[in-house]
C-alpha positions as CSV (number, residue, x, y, z in Angstrom):
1,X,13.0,-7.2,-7.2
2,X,14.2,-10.2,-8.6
3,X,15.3,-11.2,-12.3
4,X,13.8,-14.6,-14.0
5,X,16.1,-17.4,-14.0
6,X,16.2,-18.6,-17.6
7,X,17.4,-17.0,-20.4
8,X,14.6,-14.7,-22.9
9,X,13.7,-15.2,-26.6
10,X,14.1,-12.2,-28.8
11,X,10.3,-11.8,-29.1
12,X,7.3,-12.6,-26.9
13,X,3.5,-12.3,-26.5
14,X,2.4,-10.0,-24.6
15,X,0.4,-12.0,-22.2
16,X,4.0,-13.8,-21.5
17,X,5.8,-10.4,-21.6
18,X,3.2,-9.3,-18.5
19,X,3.4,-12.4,-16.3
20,X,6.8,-12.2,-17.1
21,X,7.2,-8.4,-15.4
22,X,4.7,-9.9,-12.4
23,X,7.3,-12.5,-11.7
24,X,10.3,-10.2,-11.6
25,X,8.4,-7.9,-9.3
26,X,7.3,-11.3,-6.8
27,X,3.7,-10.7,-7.7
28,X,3.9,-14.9,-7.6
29,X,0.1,-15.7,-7.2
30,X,-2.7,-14.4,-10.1
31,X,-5.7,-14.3,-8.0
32,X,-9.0,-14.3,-10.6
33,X,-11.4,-16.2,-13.1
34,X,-11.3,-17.0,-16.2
35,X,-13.9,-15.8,-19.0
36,X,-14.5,-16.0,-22.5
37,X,-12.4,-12.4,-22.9
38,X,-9.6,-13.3,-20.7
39,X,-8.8,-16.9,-21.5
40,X,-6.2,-16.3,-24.0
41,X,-4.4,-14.3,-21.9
42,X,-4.4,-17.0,-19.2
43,X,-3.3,-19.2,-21.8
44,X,-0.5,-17.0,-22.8
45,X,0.5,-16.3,-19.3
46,X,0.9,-19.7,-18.2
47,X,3.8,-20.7,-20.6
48,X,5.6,-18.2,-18.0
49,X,7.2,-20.1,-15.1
50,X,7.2,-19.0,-11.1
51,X,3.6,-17.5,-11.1
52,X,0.7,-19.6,-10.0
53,X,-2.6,-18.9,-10.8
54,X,-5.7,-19.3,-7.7
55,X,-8.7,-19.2,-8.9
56,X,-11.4,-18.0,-6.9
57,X,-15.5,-18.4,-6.3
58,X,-15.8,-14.6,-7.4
59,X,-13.7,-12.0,-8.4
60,X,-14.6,-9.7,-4.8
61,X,-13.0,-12.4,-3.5
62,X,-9.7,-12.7,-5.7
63,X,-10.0,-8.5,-5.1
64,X,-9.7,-9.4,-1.4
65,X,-7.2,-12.3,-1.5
66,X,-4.9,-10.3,-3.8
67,X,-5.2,-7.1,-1.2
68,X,-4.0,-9.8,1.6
69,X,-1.3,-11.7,-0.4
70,X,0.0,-7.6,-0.9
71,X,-0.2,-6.7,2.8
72,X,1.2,-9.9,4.1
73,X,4.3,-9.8,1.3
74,X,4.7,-6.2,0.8
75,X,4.9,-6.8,-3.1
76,X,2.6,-6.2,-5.8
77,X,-0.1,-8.3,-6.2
78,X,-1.9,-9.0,-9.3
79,X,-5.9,-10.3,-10.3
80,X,-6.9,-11.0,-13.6
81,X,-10.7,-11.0,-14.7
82,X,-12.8,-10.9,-17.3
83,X,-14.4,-7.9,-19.2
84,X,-17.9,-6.3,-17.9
85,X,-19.3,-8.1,-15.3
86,X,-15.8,-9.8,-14.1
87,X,-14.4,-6.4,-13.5
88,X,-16.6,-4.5,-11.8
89,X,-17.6,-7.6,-9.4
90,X,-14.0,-6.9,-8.4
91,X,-14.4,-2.6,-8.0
92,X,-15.1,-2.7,-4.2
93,X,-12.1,-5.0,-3.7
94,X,-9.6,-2.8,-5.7
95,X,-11.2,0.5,-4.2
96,X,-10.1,-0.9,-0.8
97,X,-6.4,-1.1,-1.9
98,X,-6.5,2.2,-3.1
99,X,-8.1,3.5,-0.1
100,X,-5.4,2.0,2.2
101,X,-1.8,1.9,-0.2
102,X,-1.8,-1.6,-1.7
103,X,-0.1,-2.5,-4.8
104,X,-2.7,-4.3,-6.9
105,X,-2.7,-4.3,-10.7
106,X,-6.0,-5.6,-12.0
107,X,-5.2,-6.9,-15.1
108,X,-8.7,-7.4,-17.8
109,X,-9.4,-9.4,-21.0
110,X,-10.9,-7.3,-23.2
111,X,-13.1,-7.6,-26.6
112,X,-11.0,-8.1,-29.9
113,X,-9.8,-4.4,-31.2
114,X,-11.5,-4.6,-34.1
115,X,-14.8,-5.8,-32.1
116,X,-14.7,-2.5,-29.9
117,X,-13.6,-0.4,-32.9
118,X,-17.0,-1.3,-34.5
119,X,-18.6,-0.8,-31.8
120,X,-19.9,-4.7,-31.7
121,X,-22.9,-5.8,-29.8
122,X,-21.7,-7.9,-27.5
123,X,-22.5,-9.6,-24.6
124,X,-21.1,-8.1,-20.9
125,X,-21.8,-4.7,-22.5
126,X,-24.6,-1.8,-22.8
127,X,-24.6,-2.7,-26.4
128,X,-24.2,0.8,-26.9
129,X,-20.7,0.4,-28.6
130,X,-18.8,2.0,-25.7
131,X,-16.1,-0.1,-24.7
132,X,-14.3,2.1,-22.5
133,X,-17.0,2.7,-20.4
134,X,-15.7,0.8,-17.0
135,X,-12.2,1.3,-17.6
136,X,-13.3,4.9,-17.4
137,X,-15.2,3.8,-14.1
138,X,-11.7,2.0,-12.9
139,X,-10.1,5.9,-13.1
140,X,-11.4,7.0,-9.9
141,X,-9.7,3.8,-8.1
142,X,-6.3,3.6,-9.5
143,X,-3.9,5.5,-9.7
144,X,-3.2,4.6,-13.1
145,X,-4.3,2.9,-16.5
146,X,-4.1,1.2,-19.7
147,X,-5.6,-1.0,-23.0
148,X,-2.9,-2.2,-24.8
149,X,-2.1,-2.4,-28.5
150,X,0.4,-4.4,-30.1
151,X,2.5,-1.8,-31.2
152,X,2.7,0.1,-27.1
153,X,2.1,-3.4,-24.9
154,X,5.5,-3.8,-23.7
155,X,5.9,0.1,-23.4
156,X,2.3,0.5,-21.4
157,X,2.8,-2.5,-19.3
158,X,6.0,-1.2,-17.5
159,X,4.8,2.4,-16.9
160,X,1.8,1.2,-15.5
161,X,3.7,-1.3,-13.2
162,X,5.8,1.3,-12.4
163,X,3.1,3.4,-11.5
164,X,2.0,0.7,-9.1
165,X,5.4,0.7,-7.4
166,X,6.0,4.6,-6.9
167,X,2.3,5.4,-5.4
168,X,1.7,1.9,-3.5
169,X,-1.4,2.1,-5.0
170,X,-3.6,-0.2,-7.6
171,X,-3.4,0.4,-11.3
172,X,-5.1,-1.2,-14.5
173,X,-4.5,-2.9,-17.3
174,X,-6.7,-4.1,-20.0
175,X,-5.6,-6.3,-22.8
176,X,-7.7,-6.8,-25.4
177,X,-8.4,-10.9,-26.5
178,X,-6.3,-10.2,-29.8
179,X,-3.6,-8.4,-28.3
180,X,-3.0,-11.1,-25.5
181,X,-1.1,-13.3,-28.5
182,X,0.5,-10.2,-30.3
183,X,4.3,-10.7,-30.1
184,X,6.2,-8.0,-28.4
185,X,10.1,-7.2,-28.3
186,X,11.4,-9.6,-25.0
187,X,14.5,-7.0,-24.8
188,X,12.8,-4.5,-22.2
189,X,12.8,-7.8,-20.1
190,X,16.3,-7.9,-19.3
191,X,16.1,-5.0,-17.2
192,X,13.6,-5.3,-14.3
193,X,11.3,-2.6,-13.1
194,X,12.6,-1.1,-9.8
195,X,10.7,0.9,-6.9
196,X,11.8,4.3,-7.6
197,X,14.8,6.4,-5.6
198,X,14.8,9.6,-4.1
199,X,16.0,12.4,-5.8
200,X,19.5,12.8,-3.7
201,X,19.6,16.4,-4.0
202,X,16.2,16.5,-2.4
203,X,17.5,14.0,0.5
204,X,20.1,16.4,1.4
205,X,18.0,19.4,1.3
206,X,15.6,17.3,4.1
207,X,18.5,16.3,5.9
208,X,19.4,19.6,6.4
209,X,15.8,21.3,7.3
210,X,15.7,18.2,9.6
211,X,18.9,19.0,11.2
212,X,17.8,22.9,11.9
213,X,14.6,21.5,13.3
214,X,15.7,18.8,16.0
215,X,18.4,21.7,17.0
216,X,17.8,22.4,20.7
217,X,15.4,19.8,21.2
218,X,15.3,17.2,24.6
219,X,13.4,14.8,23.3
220,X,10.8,13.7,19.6
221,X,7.6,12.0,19.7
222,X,6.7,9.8,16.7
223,X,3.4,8.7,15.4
224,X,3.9,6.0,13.0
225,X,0.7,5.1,11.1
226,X,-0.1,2.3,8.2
227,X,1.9,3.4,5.6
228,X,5.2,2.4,7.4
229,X,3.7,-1.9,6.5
230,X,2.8,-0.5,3.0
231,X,6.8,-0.2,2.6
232,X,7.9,-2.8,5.3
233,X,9.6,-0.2,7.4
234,X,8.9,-1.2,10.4
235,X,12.3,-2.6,11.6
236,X,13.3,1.1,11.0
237,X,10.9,2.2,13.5
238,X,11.9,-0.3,15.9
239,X,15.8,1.0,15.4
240,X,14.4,4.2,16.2
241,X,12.9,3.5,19.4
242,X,16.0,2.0,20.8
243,X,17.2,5.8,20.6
244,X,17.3,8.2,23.9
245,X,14.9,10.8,23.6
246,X,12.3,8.9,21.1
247,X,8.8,7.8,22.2
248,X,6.7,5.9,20.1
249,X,2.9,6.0,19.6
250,X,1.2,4.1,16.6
251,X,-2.2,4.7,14.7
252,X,-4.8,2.1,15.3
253,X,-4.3,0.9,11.5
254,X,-0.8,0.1,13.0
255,X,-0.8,-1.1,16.2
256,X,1.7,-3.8,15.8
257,X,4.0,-1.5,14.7
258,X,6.5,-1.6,18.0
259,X,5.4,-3.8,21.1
260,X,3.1,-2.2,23.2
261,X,6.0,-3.5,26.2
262,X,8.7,-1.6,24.8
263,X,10.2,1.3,27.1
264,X,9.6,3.9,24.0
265,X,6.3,2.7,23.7
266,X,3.4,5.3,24.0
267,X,0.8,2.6,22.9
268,X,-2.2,2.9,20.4
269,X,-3.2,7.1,20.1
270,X,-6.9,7.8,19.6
271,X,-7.5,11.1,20.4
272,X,-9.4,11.9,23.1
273,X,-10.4,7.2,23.7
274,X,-6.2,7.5,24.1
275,X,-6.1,4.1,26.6
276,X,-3.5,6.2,28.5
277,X,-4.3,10.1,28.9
278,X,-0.4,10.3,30.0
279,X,0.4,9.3,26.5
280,X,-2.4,11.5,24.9
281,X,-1.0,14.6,26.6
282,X,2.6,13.6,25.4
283,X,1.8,13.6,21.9
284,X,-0.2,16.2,21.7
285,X,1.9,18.3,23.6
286,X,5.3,17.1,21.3
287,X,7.7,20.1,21.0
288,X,8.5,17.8,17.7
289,X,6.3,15.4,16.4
290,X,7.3,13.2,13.7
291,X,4.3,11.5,11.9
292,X,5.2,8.7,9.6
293,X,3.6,7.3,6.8
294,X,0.3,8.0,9.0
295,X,-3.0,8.6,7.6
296,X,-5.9,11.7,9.1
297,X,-9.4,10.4,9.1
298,X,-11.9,10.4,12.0
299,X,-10.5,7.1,13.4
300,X,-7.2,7.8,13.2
301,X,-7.6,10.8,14.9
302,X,-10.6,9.5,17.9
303,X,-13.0,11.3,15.8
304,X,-11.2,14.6,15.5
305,X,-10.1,15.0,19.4
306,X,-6.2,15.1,18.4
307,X,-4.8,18.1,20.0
308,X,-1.7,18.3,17.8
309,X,-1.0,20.4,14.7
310,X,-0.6,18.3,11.3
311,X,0.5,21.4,9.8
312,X,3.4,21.8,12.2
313,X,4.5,18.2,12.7
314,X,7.4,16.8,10.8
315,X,5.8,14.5,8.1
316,X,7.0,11.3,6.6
317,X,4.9,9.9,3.4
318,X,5.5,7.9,1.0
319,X,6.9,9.4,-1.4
320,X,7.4,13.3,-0.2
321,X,8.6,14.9,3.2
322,X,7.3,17.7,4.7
323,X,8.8,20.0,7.4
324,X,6.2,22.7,8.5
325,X,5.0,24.4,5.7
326,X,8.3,23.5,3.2
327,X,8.0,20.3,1.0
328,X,10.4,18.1,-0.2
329,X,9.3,16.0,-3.0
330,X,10.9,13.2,-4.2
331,X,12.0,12.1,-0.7
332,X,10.7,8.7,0.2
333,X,9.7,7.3,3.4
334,X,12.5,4.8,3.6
335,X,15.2,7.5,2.7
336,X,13.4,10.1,5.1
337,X,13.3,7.5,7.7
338,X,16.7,6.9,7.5
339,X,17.6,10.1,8.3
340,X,15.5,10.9,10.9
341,X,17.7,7.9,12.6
342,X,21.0,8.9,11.5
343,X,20.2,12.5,13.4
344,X,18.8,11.4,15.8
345,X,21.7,9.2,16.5
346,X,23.9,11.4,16.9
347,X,22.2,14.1,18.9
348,X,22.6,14.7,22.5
349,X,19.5,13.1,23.4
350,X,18.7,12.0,26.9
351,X,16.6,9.1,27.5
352,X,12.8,10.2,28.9
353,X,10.9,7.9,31.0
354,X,8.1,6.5,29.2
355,X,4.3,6.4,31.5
356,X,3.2,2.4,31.2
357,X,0.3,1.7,29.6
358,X,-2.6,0.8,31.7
359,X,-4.3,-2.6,31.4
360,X,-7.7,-2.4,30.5
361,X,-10.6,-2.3,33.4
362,X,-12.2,-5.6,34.3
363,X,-15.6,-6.0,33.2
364,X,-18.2,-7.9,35.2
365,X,-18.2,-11.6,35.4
366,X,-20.5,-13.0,33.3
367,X,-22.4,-16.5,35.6
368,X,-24.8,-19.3,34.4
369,X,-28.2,-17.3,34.2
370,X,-26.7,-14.0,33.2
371,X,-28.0,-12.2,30.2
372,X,-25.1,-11.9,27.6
373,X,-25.4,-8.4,27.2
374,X,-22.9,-6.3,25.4
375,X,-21.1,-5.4,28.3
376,X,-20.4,-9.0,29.4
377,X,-19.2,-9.9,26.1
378,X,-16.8,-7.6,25.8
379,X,-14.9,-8.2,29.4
380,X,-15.2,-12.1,29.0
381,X,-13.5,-11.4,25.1
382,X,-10.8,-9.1,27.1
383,X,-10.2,-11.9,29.6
């Protein structure tokens, strides 16, 4: 993450101390709209230079563009809306990050403090004096939250952010309209937030149980899934696959992980709809399977047809390892992933000839007159 380029007061608000922290972390676009509850915040906010601020026809949309601008930069991404009816237009958006790993910190301008202290009846509310109400809804989509006070901002602002960072998932933070001017200590800024390390002692302990395990074996099998684009890993995997004795096979959710051409290549596994049953039956067959950063569901799996063992497969997530039955927190996928390489490197590994993929059957020819049926729609889209 990178450091801002001119030097910091002593003391800053806190809207400037947060688009401040979204800067050092590249989060350089604030997707959103503006409302009566968030505006000074925005104003705050933009005395910060190298952020820029896109403001969109509704917040599902600025939900959505934020996902992208996430998944294309493999950074945080940030969207800023109002309270009430800003934020939960946005809830579908955000619950898709969470679903699939992105880094999105929804950021909301609240009421006044002493507004939702008296339980005020004010508009975008039940006029019940519950202000807490959809950050409470917000819990069950992030993986972490906050409302700010003057006296915490600066504190509550980087341990949500960091939050953000360790679980690649979305987190929240509401700032309420009085607190988005309250001036904060700028000191905390000096030192930007980082994407945490692995635990060395953990490392080793992996490295170890990894080295026992690939003892005696010809040949592994890897499944990469999303999660490897979540933490931009995928040159890793392609260093991998230049290895004797590694075959590759990716998740549909990551197909582009290694070129479908590439000798190692197993192509796209789907269970039992696996375009190759060559490469279905090496998989699920792996004396070792390494899964990485991959996710179980019914498509991931062709609707639960898999024939290999999760449970016994080497697995590679985010932010633990797992060999078997043992655990290893602390261990992240690009320290665990390194490792995997390093051993593999230098084993005794002979290369294995990969079966080719095979191209997809022709359809029939769809002619003038002919009903456009699904069928025909489908080959001519293939051609």
């Amino acid at each position: 993450m990178t450091d801002t380029a001119s030097p910091l007061p002593p003391r800053t608000t806190v809207g400037a101390y947060l688009a401040t922290r979204l800067v050092q972390l590249q989060a350089t676009h604030v997707f959103g709209l503006p409302g009566d509850y968030n505006l000074s915040l925005l104003d705050e906010m933009l005395t910060v230079d190298g952020w820029t601020w896109v403001g969109s026809t509704n917040e599902l949309n600025a939900a959505y563009a934020a996902d992208g601008f996430a998944r294309v930069g493999r950074r945080p991404a940030a969207i800023l809306t109002t309270y009430g009816v800003g934020e939960l237009s946005a809830l579908n958006g955000v619950a898709g990050s969470y679903a699939e790993d992105v880094p999105v910190v929804h950021i909301v301008g609240m009421p006044s403090r002493s507004s939702m202290e008296s339980g005020a009846p004010l508009h975008h509310t039940f006029l019940d004096g519950d202000f807490r109400r959809f950050e409470r809804m917000s819990r069950e989509i992030t993986v972490m939250q906050t409302v700010v006070g003057p006296g915490n901002a600066a504190q509550e602002i980087d341990r949500v952010l960091r939050g953000a960072l360790e679980a690649s998932k979305p987190v929240y933070i509401g700032v309420p309209l009085d607190v988005a001017t309250a001036t904060v200590s700028a000191e905390p800024l000096a030192t930007p937030l980082l994407t945490p390390e692995s635990e060395p002692g953990a490392v080793e302990e992996f490295r170890d149980a990894l080295r026992s395990r690939l003892a005696g074996r010809s040949r592994v099998v890897v499944l990469a899934g999303p999660r490897v684009h979540r933490r931009g890993l995928e040159h890793l995997v392609a260093a991998l696959a230049e290895l004797p004795g590694v075959q590759v096979a990716s998740q549909s959710s990551a197909k582009a992980i290694l070129d479908e051409d590439h000798p190692a290549s197993l192509g796209t596994y789907l269970g039992a709809t696996t375009q190759s049953d060559a490469a279905r039956e090496i998989v699920d067959t792996a004396p070792l399977l390494v899964m990485l950063g991959t996710v179980h569901s019914d498509f991931t799996t062709g609707f639960f047809t898999h024939g290999y063992d999760p449970a016994s497969a080497v697995n590679l997530a985010i932010d633990q390892a797992r060999i078997g039955r043992a655990v290893y927190p602390g261990v992240r996928l690009e320290d665990s992933l390194q490792v995997l390489h390093e051993l593999v490197a230098g084993s005794a590994f002979e290369a294995v000839e990969t079966p080719p993929i095979p191209a997809p059957r022709p359809g029939p020819e769809a002619s003038a007159g002919d009903a456009l049926d699904q069928e025909r729609f489908w080959a001519e889209i293939q051609r």
